[in-house]
N, C-alpha and C positions, 0 to 999 in steps of 0.2 A: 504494500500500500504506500509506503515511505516513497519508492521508485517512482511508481506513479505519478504521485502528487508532486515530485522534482521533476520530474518530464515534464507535467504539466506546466509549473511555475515557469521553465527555463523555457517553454515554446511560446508562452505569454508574452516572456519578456525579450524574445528573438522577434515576434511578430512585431509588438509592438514601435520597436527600433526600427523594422524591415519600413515603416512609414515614416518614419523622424526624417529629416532633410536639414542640412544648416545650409546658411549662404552669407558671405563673408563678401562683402564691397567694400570699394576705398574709392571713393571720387575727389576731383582735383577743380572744385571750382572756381573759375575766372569770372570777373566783375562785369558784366555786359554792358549796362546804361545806372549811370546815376541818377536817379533824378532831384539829388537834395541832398547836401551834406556835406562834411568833409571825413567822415570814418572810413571810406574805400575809393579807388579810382580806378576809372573803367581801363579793364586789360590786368588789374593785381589781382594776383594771385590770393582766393584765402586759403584759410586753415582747409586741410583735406577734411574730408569727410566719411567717416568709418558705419558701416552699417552691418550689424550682426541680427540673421534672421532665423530661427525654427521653426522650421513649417511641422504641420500635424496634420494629416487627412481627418476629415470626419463628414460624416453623413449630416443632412439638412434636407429631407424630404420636401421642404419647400421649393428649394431650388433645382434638385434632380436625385436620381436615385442611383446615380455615382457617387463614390466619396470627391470633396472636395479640399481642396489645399489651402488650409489656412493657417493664419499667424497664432504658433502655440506664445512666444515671446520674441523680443525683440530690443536691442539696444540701438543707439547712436552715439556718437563720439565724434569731437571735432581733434586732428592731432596736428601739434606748435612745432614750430618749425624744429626742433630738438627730438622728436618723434614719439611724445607725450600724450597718450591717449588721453583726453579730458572729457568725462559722460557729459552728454546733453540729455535733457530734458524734455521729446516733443509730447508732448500731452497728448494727441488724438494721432491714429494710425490707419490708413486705411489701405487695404491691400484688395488688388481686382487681378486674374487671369481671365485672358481668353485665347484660345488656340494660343499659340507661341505668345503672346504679348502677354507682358509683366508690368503691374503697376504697382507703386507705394507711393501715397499721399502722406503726408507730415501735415502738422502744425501747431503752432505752440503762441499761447499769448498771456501774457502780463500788466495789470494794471494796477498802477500804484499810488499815489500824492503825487510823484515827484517825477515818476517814471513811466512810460507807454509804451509796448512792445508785443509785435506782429510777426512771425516768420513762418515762411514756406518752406517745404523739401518735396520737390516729386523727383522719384527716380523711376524709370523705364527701359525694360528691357522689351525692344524689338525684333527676335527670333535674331540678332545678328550681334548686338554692342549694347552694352548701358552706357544711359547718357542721366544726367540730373539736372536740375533746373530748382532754382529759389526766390525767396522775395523776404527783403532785411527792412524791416519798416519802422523805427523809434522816434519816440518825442522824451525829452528831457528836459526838466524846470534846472536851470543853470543862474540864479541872481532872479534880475527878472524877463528875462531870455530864455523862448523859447528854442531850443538846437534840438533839431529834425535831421535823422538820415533815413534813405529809403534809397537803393539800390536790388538791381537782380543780378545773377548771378547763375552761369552755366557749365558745364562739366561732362568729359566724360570720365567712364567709372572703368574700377579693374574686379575682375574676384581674384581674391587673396583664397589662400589654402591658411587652414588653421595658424600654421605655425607663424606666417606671416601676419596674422591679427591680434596674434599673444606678442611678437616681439615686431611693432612695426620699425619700419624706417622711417628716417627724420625726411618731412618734404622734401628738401632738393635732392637726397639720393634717391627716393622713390622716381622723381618725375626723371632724374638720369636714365633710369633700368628702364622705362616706360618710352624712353622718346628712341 
């Protein structure tokens, strides 16, 4: 009975894996259009951008009676030019496939007395390359001065292998390996 009940535990926990998926990106966003500010300038480079995904199949008879691939968790991380992964915070996630096309929606926002703040992340994969795309939007009470920046910002992305997301590289030797 013991035998058993390990076979069974151990094909539980192979099945269950046999569905787990991670996916590991690192995007190198460039500054597209400013439209206000002096916090970026169109054509700099920012902080890359690290995205750690696990996907879970699961059923949703709503939408079809195939299992569907969704977000079990998920991180974001911006890394300083010394290759310093630093977590970000996006509050809301939203992930869509359809045939080969891959989407992740970000966003994240803060209001405060003193402080106001907006940002975007979508990243997509189209059956060929990830690319990403954002929008940086703050107000800040400075004396009696308002300073507003709002810029967007675009990118293509890589997938990184584990080992690569546990020990990055500092941005300019990444974008060396890459170019």
């Amino acid at each position: 009975m013991k035998k058993l009940l390990g076979i069974l535990v151990l094909g539980l926990l192979f099945s269950g894996s046999a569905y787990a998926e991670e996916l590991y990106l690192r995007c190198i966003p460039k500054v597209q259009d400013v439209r206000e500010g002096y916090m970026a300038r169109k054509g700099a480079t920012l902080f890359h951008r690290v995205l750690f995904v696990e996907f879970a199949s699961e059923f949703d008879l709503t939408k079809s009676e195939e299992p569907i691939k969704s977000i079990k968790r998920f991180k974001t991380y911006l890394i300083n030019e010394k290759g310093k992964k630093d977590k970000t915070n996006f509050g809301n996630v939203t992930y869509t496939e359809k045939q080969k096309i891959q989407n992740f929606e970000f966003e994240d926002f803060f209001e405060g007395k003193k402080f106001k703040f907006y940002s975007t992340m979508n990243i997509n994969f189209d059956g060929g390359s990830w690319v990403s795309s954002g929008i940086y939007n703050s107000t800040t009470v400075e004396g009696n001065n308002l300073v507003k920046n709002n810029f967007t910002w675009f990118g293509k992305c890589f997938e990184l292998t584990k080992k690569q997301f546990k020990k990055p590289l500092n941005n300019g030797m990444f974008e060396l390996e890459k170019s």
